[in-house]
Every structure is written in structure tokens, then in C-alpha cells.
C-alpha positions as protocol buffer text, in pm:
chain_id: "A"
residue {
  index: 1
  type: UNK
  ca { x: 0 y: 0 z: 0 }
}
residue {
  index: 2
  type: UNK
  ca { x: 266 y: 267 z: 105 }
}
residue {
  index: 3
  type: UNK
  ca { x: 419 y: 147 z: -222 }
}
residue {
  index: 4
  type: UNK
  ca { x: 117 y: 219 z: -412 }
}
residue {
  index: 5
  type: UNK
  ca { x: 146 y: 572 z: -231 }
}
residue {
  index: 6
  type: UNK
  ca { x: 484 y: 680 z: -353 }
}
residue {
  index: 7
  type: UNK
  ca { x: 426 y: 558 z: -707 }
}
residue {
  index: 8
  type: UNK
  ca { x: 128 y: 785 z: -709 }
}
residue {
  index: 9
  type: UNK
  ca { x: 317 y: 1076 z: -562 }
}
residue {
  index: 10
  type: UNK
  ca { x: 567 y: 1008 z: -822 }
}
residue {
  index: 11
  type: UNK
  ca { x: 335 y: 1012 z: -1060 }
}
residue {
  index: 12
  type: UNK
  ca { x: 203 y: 1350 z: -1002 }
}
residue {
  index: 13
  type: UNK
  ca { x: 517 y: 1543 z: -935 }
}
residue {
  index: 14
  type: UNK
  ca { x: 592 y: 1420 z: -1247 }
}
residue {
  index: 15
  type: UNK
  ca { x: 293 y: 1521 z: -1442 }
}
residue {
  index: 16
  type: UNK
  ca { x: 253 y: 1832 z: -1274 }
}
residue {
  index: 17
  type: UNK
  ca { x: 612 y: 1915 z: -1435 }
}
residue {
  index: 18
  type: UNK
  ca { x: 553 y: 1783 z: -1777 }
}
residue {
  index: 19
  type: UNK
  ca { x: 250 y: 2024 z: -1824 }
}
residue {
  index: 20
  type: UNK
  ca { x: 462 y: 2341 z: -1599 }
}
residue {
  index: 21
  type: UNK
  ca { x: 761 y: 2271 z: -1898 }
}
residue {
  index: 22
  type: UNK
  ca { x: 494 y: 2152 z: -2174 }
}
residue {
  index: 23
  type: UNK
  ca { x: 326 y: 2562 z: -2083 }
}
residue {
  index: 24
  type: UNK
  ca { x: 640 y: 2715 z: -2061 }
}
residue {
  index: 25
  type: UNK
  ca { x: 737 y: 2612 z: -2480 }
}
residue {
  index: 26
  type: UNK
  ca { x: 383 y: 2681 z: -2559 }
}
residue {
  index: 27
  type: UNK
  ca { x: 291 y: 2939 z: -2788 }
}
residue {
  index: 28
  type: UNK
  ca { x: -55 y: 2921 z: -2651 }
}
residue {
  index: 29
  type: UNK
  ca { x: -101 y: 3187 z: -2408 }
}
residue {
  index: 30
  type: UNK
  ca { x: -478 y: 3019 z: -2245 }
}
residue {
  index: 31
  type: UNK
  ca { x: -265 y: 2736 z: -2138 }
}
residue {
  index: 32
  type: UNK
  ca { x: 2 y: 2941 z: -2000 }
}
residue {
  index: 33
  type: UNK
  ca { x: -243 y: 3091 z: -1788 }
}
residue {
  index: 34
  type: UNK
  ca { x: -457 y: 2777 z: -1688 }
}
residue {
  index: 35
  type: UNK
  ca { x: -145 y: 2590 z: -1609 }
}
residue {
  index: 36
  type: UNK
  ca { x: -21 y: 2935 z: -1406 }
}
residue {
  index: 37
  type: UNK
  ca { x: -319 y: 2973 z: -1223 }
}
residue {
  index: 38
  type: UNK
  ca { x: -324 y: 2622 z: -1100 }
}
residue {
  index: 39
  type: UNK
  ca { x: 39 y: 2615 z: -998 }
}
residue {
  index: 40
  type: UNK
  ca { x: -44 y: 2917 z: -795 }
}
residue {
  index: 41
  type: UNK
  ca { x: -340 y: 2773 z: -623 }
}
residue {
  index: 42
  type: UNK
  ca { x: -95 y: 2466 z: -531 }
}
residue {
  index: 43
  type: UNK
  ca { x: 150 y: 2749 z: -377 }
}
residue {
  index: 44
  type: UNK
  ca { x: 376 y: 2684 z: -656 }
}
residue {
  index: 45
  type: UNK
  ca { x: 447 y: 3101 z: -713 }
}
residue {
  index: 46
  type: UNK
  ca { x: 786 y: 3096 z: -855 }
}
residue {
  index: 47
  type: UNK
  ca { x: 688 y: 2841 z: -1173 }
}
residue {
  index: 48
  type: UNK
  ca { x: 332 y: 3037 z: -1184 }
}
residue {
  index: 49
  type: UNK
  ca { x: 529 y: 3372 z: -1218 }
}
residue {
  index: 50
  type: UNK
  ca { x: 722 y: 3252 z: -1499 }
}
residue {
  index: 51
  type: UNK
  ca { x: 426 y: 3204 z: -1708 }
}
residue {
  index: 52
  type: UNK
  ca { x: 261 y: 3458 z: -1597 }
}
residue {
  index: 53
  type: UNK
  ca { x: 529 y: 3683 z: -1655 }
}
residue {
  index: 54
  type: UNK
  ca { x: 565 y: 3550 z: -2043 }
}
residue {
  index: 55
  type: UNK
  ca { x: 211 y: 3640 z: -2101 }
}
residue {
  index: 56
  type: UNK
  ca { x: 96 y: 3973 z: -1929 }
}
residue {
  index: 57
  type: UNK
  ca { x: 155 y: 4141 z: -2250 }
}
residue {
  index: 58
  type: UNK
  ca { x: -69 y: 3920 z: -2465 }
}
residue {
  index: 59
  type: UNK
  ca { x: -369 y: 3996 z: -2201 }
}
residue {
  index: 60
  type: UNK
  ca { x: -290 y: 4380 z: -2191 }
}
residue {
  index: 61
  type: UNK
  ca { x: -639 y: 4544 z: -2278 }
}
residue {
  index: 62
  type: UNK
  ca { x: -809 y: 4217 z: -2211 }
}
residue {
  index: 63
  type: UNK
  ca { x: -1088 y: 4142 z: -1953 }
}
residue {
  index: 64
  type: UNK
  ca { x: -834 y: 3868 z: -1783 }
}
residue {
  index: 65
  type: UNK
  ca { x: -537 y: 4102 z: -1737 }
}
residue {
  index: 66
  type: UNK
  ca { x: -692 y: 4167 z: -1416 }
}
residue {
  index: 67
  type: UNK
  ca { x: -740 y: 3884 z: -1285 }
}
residue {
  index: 68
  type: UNK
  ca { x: -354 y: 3793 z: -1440 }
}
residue {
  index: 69
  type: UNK
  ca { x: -189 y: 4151 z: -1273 }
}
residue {
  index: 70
  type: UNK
  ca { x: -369 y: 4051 z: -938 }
}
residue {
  index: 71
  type: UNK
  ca { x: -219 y: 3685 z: -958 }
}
residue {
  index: 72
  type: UNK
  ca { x: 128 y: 3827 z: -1063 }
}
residue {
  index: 73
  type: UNK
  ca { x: 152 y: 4053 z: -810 }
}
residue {
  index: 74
  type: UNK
  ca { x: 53 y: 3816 z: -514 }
}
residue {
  index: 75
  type: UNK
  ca { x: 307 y: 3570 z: -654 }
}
residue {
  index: 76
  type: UNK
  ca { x: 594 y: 3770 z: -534 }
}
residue {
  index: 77
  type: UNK
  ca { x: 415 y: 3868 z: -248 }
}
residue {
  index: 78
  type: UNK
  ca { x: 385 y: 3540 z: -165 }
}
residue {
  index: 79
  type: UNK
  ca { x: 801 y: 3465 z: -258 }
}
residue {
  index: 80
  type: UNK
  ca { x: 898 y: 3712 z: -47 }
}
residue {
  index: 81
  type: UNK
  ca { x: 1012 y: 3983 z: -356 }
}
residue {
  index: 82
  type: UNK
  ca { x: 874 y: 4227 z: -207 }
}
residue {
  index: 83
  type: UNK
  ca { x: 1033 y: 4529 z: -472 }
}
residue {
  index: 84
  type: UNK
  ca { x: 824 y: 4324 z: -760 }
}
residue {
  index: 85
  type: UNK
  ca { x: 516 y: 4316 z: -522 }
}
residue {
  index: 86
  type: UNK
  ca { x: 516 y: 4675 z: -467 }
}
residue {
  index: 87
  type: UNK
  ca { x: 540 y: 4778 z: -843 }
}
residue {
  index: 88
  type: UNK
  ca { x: 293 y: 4506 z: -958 }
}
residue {
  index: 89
  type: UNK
  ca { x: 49 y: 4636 z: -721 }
}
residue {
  index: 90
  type: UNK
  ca { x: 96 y: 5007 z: -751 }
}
residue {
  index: 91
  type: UNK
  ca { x: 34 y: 4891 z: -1155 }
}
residue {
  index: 92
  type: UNK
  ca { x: -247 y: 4698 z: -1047 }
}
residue {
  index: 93
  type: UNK
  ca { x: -415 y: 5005 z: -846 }
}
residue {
  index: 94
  type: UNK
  ca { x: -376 y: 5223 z: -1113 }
}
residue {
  index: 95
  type: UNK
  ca { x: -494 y: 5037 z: -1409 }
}
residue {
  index: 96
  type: UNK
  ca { x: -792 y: 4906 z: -1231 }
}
residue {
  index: 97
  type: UNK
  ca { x: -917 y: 5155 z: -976 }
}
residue {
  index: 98
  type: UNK
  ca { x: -1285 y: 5013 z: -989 }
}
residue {
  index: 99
  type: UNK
  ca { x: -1158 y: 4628 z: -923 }
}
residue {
  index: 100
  type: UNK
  ca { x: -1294 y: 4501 z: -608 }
}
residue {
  index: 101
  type: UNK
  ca { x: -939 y: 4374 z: -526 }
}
residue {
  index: 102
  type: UNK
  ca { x: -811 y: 4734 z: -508 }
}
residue {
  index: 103
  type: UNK
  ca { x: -837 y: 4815 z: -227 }
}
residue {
  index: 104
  type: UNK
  ca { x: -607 y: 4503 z: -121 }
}
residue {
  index: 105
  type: UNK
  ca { x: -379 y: 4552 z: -377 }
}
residue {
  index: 106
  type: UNK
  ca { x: -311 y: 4912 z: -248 }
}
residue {
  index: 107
  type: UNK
  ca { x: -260 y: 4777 z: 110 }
}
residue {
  index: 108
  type: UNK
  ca { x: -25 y: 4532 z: -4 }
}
residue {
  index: 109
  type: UNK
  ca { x: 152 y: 4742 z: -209 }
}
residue {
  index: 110
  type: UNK
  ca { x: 223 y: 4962 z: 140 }
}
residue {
  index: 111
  type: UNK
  ca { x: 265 y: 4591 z: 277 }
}
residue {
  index: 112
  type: UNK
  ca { x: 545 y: 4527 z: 57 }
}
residue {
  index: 113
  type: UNK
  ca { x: 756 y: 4836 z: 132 }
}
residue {
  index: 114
  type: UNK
  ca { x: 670 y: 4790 z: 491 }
}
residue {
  index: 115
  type: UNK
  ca { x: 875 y: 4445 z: 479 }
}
residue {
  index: 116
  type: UNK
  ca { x: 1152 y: 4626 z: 283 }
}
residue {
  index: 117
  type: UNK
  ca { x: 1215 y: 4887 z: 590 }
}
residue {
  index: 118
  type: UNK
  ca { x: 1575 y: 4814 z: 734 }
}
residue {
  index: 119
  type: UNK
  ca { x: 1706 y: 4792 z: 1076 }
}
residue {
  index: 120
  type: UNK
  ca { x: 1716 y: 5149 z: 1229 }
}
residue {
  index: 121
  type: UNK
  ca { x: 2030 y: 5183 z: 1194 }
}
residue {
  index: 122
  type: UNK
  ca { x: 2027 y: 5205 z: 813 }
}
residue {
  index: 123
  type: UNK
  ca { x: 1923 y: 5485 z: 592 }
}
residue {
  index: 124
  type: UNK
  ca { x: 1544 y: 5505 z: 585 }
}
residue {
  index: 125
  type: UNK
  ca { x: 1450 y: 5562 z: 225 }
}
residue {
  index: 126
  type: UNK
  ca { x: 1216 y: 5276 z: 221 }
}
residue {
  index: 127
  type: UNK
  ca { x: 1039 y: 5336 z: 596 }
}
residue {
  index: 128
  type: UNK
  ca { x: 989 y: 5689 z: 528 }
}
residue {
  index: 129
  type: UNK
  ca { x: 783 y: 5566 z: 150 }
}
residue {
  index: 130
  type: UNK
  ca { x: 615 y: 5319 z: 396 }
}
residue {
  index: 131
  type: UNK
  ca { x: 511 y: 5564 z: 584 }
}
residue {
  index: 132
  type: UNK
  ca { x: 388 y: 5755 z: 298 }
}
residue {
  index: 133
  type: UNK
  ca { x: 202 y: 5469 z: 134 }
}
residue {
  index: 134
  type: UNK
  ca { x: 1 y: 5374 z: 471 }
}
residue {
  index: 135
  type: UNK
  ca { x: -81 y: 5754 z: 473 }
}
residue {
  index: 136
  type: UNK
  ca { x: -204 y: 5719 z: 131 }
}
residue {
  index: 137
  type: UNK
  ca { x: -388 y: 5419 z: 213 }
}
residue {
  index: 138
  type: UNK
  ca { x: -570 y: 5524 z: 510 }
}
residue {
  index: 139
  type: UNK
  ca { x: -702 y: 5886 z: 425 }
}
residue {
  index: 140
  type: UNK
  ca { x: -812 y: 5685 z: 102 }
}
residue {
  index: 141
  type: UNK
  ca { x: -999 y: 5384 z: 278 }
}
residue {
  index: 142
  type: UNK
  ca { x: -1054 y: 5485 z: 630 }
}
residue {
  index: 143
  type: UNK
  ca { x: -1327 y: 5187 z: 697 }
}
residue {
  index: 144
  type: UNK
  ca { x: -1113 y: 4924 z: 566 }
}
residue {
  index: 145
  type: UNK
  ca { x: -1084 y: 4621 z: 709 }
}
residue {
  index: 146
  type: UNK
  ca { x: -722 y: 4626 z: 696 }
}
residue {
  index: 147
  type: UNK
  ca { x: -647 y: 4969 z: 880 }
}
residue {
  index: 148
  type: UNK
  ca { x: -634 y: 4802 z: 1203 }
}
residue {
  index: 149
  type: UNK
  ca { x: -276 y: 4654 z: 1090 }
}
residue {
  index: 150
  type: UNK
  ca { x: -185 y: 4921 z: 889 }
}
residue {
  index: 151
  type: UNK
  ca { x: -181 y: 5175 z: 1200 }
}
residue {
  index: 152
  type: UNK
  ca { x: -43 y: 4902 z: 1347 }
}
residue {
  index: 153
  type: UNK
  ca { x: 246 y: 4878 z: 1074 }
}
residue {
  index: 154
  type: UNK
  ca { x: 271 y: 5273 z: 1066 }
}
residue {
  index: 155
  type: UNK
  ca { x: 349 y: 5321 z: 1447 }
}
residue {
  index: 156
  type: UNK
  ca { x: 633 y: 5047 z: 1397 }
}
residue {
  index: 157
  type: UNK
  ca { x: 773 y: 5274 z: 1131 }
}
residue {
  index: 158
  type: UNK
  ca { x: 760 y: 5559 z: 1318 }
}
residue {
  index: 159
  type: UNK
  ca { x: 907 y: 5418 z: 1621 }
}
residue {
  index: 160
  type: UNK
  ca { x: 1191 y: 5316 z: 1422 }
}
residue {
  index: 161
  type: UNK
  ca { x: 1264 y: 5643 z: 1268 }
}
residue {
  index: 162
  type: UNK
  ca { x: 1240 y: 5784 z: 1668 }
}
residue {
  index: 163
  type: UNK
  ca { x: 1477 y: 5538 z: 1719 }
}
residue {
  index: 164
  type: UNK
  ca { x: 1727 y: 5628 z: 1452 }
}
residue {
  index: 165
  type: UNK
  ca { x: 1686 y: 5994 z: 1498 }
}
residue {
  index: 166
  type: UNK
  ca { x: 1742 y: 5924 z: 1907 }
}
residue {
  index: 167
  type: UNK
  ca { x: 2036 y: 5724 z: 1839 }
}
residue {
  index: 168
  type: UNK
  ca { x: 2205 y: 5995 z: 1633 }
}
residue {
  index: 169
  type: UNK
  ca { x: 2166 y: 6247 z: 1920 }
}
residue {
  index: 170
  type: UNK
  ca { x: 2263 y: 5977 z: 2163 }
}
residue {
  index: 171
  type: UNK
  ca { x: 2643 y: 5910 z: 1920 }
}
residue {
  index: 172
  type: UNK
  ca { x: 2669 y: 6289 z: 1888 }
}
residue {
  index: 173
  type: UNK
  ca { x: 2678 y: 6345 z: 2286 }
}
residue {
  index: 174
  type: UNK
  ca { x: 2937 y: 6021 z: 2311 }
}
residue {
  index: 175
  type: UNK
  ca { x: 3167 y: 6195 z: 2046 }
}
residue {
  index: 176
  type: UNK
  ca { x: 3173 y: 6532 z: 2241 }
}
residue {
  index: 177
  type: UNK
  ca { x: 3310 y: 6317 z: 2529 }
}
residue {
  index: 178
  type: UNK
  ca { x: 3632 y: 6329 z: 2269 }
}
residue {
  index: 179
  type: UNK
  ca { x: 3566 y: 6669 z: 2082 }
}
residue {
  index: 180
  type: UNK
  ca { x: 3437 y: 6893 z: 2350 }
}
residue {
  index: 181
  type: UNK
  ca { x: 3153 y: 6956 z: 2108 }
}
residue {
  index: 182
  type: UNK
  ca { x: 2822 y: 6959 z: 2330 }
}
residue {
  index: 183
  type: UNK
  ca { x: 2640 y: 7236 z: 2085 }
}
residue {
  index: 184
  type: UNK
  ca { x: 2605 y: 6945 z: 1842 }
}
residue {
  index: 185
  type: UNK
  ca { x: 2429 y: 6681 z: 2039 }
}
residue {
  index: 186
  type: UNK
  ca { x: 2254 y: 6969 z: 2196 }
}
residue {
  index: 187
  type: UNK
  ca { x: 2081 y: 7040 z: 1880 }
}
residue {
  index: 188
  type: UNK
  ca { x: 2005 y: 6706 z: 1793 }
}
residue {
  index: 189
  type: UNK
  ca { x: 1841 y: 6623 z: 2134 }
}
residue {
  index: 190
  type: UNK
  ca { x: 1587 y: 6997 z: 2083 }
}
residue {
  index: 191
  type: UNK
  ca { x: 1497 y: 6861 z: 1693 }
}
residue {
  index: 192
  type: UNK
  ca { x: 1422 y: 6502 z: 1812 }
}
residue {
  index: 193
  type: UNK
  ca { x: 1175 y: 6629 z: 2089 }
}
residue {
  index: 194
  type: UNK
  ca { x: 1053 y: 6871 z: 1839 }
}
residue {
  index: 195
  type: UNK
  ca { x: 1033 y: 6603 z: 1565 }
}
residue {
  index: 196
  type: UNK
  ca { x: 861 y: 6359 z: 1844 }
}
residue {
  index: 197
  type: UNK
  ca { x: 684 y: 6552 z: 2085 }
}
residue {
  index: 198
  type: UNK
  ca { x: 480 y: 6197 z: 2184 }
}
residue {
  index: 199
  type: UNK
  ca { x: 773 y: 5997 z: 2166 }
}
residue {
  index: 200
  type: UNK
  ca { x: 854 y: 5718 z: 2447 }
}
residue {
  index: 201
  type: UNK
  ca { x: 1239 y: 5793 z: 2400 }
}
residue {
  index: 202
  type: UNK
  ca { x: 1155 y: 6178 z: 2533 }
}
residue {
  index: 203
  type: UNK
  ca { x: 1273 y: 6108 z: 2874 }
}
residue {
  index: 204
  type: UNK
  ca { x: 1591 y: 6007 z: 2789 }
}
residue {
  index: 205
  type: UNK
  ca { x: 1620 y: 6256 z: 2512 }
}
residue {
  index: 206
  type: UNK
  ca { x: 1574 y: 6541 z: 2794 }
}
residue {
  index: 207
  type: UNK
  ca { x: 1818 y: 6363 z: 3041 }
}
residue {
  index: 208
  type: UNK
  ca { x: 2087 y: 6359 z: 2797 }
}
residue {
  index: 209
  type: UNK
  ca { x: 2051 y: 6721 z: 2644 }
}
residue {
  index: 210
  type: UNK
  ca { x: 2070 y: 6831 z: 3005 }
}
residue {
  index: 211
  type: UNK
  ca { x: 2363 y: 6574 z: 3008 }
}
residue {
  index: 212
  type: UNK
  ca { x: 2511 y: 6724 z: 2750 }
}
residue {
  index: 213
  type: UNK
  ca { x: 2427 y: 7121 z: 2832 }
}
residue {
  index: 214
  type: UNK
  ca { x: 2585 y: 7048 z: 3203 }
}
residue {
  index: 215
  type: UNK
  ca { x: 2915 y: 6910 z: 3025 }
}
residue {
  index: 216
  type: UNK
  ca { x: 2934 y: 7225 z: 2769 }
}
residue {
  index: 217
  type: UNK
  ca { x: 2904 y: 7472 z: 3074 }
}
residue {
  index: 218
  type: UNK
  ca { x: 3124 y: 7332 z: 3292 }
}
residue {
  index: 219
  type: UNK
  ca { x: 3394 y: 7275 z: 3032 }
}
residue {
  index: 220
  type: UNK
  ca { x: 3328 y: 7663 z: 2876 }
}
residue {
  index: 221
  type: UNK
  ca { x: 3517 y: 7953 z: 2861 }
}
residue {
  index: 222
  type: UNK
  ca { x: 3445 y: 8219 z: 3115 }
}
residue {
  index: 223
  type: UNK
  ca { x: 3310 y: 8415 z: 2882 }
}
residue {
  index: 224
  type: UNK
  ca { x: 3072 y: 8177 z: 2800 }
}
residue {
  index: 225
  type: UNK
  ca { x: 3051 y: 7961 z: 3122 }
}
residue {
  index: 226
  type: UNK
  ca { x: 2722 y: 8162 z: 3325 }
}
residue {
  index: 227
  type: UNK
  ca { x: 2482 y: 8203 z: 3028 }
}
residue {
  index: 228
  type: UNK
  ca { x: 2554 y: 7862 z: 2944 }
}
residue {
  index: 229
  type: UNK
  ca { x: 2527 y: 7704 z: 3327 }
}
residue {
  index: 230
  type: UNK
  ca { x: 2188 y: 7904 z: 3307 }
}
residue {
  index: 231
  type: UNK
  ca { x: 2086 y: 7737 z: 3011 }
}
residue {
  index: 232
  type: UNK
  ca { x: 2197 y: 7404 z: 3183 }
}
residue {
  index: 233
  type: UNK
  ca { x: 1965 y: 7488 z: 3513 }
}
residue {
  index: 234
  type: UNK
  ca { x: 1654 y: 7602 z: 3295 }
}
residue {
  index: 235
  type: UNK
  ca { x: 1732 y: 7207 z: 3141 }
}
residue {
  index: 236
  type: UNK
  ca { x: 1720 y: 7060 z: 3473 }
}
residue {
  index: 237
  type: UNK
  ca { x: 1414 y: 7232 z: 3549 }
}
residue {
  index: 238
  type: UNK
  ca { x: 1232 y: 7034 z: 3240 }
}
residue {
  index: 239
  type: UNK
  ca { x: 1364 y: 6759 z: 3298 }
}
residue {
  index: 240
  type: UNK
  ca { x: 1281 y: 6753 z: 3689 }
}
residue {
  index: 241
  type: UNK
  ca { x: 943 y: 6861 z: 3632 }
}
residue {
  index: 242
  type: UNK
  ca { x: 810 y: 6652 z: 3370 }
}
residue {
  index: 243
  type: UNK
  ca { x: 986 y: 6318 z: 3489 }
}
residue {
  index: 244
  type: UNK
  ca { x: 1092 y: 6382 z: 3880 }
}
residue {
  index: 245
  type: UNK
  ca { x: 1053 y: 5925 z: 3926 }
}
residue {
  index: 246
  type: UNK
  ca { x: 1319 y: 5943 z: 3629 }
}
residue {
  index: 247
  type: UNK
  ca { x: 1600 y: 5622 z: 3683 }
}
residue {
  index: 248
  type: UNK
  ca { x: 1842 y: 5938 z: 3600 }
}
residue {
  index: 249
  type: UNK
  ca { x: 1712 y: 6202 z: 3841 }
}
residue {
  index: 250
  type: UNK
  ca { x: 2008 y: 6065 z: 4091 }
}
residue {
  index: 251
  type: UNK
  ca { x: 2238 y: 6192 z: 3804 }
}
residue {
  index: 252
  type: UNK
  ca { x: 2034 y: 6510 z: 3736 }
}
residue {
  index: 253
  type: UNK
  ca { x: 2057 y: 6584 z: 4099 }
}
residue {
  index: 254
  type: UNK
  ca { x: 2446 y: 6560 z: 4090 }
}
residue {
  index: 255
  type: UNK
  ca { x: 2464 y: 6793 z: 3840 }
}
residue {
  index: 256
  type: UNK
  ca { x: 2205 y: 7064 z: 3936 }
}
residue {
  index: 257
  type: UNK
  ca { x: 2451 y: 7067 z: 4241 }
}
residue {
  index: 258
  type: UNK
  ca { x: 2761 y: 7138 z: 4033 }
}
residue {
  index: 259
  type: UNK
  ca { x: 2579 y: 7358 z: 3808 }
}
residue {
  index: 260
  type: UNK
  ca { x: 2472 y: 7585 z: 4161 }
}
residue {
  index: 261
  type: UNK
  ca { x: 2775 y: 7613 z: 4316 }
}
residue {
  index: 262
  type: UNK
  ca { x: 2958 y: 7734 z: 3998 }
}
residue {
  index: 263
  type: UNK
  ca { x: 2658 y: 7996 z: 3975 }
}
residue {
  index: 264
  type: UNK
  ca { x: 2723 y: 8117 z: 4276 }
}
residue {
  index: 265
  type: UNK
  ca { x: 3100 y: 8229 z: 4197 }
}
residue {
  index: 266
  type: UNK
  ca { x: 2911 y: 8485 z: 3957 }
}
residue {
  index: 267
  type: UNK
  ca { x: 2652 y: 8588 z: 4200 }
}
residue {
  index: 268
  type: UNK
  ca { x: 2922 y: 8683 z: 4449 }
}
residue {
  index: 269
  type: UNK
  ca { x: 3086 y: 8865 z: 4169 }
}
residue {
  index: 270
  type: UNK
  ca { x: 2772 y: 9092 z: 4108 }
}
């Protein structure tokens, strides 16, 4: 019997790959896309995309080439390609914007970029069109049934550009360790919290622009130092008020105390 099984199985690998190669020579484009479509129903994408890659330009203009683009595009989806995906679905949206599969195809294309977006620490290109596309998406289909996971989708995006712009600051206030150049990280710090006024990173992004503020004051000129230890106080003052519980406020304490006894060389001087 188990005999029996594996001739069988045989069998129909075998004849599923005599009509795949006997499709693939064919000049007949109907059986290029009946064999496709069934080796895409069986999850077979990669030998369904090669046929249906040979005859998308036969079906251009044709009532089919709909249901063909739709297919073509999922196939990738489906493989993983997601570049392919995302073109062959931005196609499909705008050749067929009445298609009752439009409004999937223009999640997926989103979709598709979204799986594209690199680790943080690489350049963003494709998170920020993410992004974009979701945007699109959702102001153009705000009952869908798919905008649950595409905010979902869009506030892992922006998290990750939080956590790229953060992380930029954060290297800029490590290097001035070695430079003596606090401005910089200063000014990265005040655009991320500008940038991210909601973000979850803000409380560290306010400890360490004091952190760096308190290091650029004490290390100043004199001409410099009081306007600049002000500046550092007035930093503290945020920082204490919005997150007093903070797991730095032991640090932020230290330096408020270096930053007032330095003040008070100048108010002895006036």
C-alpha cells in the first residue's frame, strides 16, 4: 500500500512538471495561464510567475489582465520579492481603480515596502515611503478592514525612525566626550523632541541634552561659562518637572549641584 502511495506521488510530481515545462514552450497563451493559475493555487508562485510573466503582454487590454496583474503581483508577495510586489500592485491600483481587489492591492503594495524597511540603523529611504504609502492608504480607505494593521504597521515605522533619529543624538553626545563639542548633540536632542513631541524615547532625550548642556558649561570659557550654566539649570528644570521618578534624576541631581555652586561664583561677583 505505502508502495502504491509513492508511485502515485511520483506520478504526479511528475505530471505536474511535464504540463509546468509543456506551458512554458507553448505558444498558446490560455494554457500558459490555466497551467499558471493552478500552480499558484498549489503554492507553486515561482513556476506560476514565470508564465505569468511571459504572457501579461498578450492579455494587456483584455478582460483577464486583471485577474492575471492581481495573480502576478501576489506571486511575489507570496516569494517574499517584495520590490516586484510593490510595483505590480501600484500597476495593479492604477490600471484598475474600480476592481474590487483594489483596495487590497493598495494595502499590499504599502505591505510590501513595509517588509523592505531596514534595521534602524540604516538609511530610511524605504520606511519613510512606507510611511507615505500607509498615509495614502488610510485617508483613502478609512473603513477598511485592513487599517487596524496598517496603523499598526505605521506606528512600527515611526518608532523606528524615533529610534534612529534618538540614536544619532545619543552618538553625537558620546563623540563630544572626545571633541568637547556639546552644541552638536545639543541640537540634535531639541529637533528630536521637536520632531517627536509623543515619543517614548523623550525622557531620555531630555536627560541627555541636560547631560550634554551640564558638560558644555562646565567645560566653557568664562566668557561663555554663566549664560551657558543658566541654560543648563533652565534644562534641569524640564527635565525635573516633567519626569521627577526618572532612573536618572540621581544623576540630574548631581549635576544641578555642580551647576549651583559654579553659579554662585558669579553671584558673588555681582
Amino acid at each position: 500500500m505505502k508502495k502504491l502511495f509513492y508511485i502515485f506521488i511520483t506520478f504526479t510530481i511528475l505530471t505536474s512538471c511535464s504540463e509546468y515545462q509543456k506551458a512554458l514552450k507553448s505558444e498558446e497563451v490560455s494554457e500558459k495561464f490555466k497551467v499558471g493559475e493552478a500552480l499558484y493555487d498549489k503554492g507553486k508562485y515561482a513556476k506560476a510567475n514565470k508564465l505569468f510573466e511571459q504572457i501579461i503582454p498578450s492579455y494587456r487590454g483584455k478582460p483577464q489582465a486583471e485577474k492575471l496583474t492581481y495573480l502576478n503581483a501576489m506571486a511575489y508577495f507570496k516569494m517574499d520579492e517584495y520590490y516586484l510586489a510593490g510595483y505590480h500592485f501600484d500597476r495593479f491600483v492604477s490600471a484598475y481603480p474600480e476592481s474590487e481587489k483594489v483596495e487590497e492591492a493598495a494595502f499590499l503594495s504599502a505591505k510590501s515596502t513595509y517588509m523592505l524597511s531596514p534595521v534602524f540603523s540604516k538609511a530610511q529611504i524605504d520606511t519613510k515611503d512606507a510611511i507615505d504609502k500607509f498615509q495614502q492608504f488610510i485617508n483613502l480607505y478609512p473603513e477598511s478592514e485592513y487599517l487596524p494593521e496598517a496603523n499598526k504597521l505605521v506606528k512600527e515605522l515611526d518608532y523606528k525612525l524615533e529610534l534612529k533619529a534618538f540614536e544619532i543624538a545619543k552618538q553625537y553626545n558620546k563623540i563630544a566626550g572626545y571633541t568637547g563639542d556639546y552644541e552638536a548633540p545639543i541640537k540634535a536632542f531639541d529637533n528630536f523632541i521637536f520632531d517627536f513631541p509623543g515619543s517614548s524615547l523623550r525622557e531620555d532625550a531630555l536627560y541627555y541634552k541636560l547631560d550634554s548642556a551640564y558638560n558644555l558649561a562646565m567645560n566653557s570659557i568664562e566668557s561663555k561659562k554663566q549664560e551657558r550654566l543658566e541654560n543648563a539649570k533652565t534644562y534641569y528644570s524640564s527635565f525635573k518637572k516633567s519626569y521627577s521618578e526618572s532612573e536618572y534624576i540621581e544623576e540630574a541631581d548631581k549635576m544641578i549641584v555642580d551647576i549651583n555652586n559654579e553659579l554662585k561664583k558669579y553671584n558673588t561677583k555681582s
